[in-house]
C-alpha positions, 0 to 999 in steps of 0.5 A, spaced: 405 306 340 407 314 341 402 317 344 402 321 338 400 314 335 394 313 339 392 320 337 392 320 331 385 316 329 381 322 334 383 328 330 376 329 326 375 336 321 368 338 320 369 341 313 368 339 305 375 344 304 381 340 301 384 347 303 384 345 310 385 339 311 391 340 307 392 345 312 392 341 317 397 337 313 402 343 314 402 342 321 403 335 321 397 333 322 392 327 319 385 328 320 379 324 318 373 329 314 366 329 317 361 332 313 355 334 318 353 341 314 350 348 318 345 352 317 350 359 316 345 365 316 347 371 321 342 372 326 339 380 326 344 385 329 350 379 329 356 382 329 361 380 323 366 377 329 361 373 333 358 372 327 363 368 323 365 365 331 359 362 332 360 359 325 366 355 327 363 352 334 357 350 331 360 347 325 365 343 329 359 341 334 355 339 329 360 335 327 362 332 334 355 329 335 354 326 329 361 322 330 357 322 337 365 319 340 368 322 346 375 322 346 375 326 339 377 332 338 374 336 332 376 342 329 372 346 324 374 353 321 370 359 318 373 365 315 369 371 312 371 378 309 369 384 311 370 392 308 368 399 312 363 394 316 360 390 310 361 383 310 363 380 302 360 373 302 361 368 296 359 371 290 353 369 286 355 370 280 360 374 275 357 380 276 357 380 283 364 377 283 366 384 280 363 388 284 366 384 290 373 386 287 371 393 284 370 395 292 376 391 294 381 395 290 386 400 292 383 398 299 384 395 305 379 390 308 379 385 314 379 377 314 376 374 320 378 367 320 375 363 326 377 356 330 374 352 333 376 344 337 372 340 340 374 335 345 369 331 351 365 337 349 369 342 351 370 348 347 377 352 345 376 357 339 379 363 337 379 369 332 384 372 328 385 377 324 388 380 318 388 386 314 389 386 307 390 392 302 388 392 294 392 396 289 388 398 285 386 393 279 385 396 271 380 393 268 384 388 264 386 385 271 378 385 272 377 382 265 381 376 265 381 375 273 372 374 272 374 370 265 379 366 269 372 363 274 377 362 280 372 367 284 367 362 284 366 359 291 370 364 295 369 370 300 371 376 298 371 373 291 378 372 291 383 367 294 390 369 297 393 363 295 390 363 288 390 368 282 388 373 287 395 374 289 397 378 284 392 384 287 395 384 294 400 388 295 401 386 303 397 383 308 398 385 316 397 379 319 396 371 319 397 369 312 394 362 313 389 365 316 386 368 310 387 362 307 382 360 311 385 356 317 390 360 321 395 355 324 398 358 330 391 359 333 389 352 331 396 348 334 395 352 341 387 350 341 390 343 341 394 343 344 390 347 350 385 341 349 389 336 350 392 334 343 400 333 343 402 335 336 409 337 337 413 332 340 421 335 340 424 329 344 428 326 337 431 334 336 438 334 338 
């Protein structure tokens, strides 16, 4: 057996997002999901960065304590979006779906996305960050994008690997980490915390 092999049932994703675990597919891992949910409130004063940083510790620590394991290694990701200092959670209904969107347009906004990997109890996280830029939306686009629902459950009310596409005109940055779990950071902390993922001794 590979030490990849024996690897391969200690990798654990604390998260409910299919999109992650996919993601973490990209990389080709296989991870096995642990649902232990946080309470995600801002704690007074909490910049949007320690903000969304603290998130994905606790997230992959609660998960690490729930499995109680030691030698796992859990990853958790959380991403927000923030514009000119204020941060766009999920919209809570259509209204504010259209006034996350109509701020958005013809703008440029940052998505923070951070990651954390828990190993023996050790923490290894990381923040990226991307500049989006909005064209500016006509109404029609804002009418049938809110018609269509994709913006439920999604910071900012949009996707980038949705619908929401179609309003970007270029990001600055980790594509992956708008999506919510950028690879590059996620592959070092793995790495960094004793996780092998790249094996190129077959490469000739």
């Amino acid at each position: 057996m590979s030490n990849g092999e024996a690897l391969a049932d200690k990798l654990f994703l604390a998260s409910g997002s299919p999109r992650r675990l996919a993601m973490l597919k990209q990389l080709g891992l296989s991870a096995k999901v642990v649902d232990a949910p946080i309470e995600e409130v801002a704690l007074p004063h909490e910049s949007p960065r320690s903000f969304v940083m603290r998130m994905a510790i606790e997230k992959a620590f609660a998960g690490y304590n729930k499995l109680a394991g030691h030698d796992i290694w859990v990853v958790a990701g959380d991403t927000l979006v923030e514009l000119e200092g204020v941060v766009l959670g999920k919209p809570r209904n259509q209204h504010q779906a259209s006034e996350f969107l109509t701020k958005l347009s013809g703008k440029t906004h940052r998505v923070l996305s951070a990651v954390a990997v828990i190993h023996q109890g050790e923490t290894f996280a990381s923040l990226n960050e991307t500049a989006v830029t909005f064209a500016s939306l006509t109404d029609q686009q804002l009418a049938d994008y809110l018609a269509s629902n994709e913006w439920e459950g999604k910071a900012g009310a949009y996707a980038i690997q949705g619908l929401g596409a179609q309003f970007i005109s270029h990001i600055n940055g980790s594509y992956s980490g708008v999506m919510g779990l950028p690879l590059f950071e996620t592959s070092e902390l793995l790495v960094r915390a004793g996780y092998l993922i790249y094996n190129f001794s077959s490469i000739k």
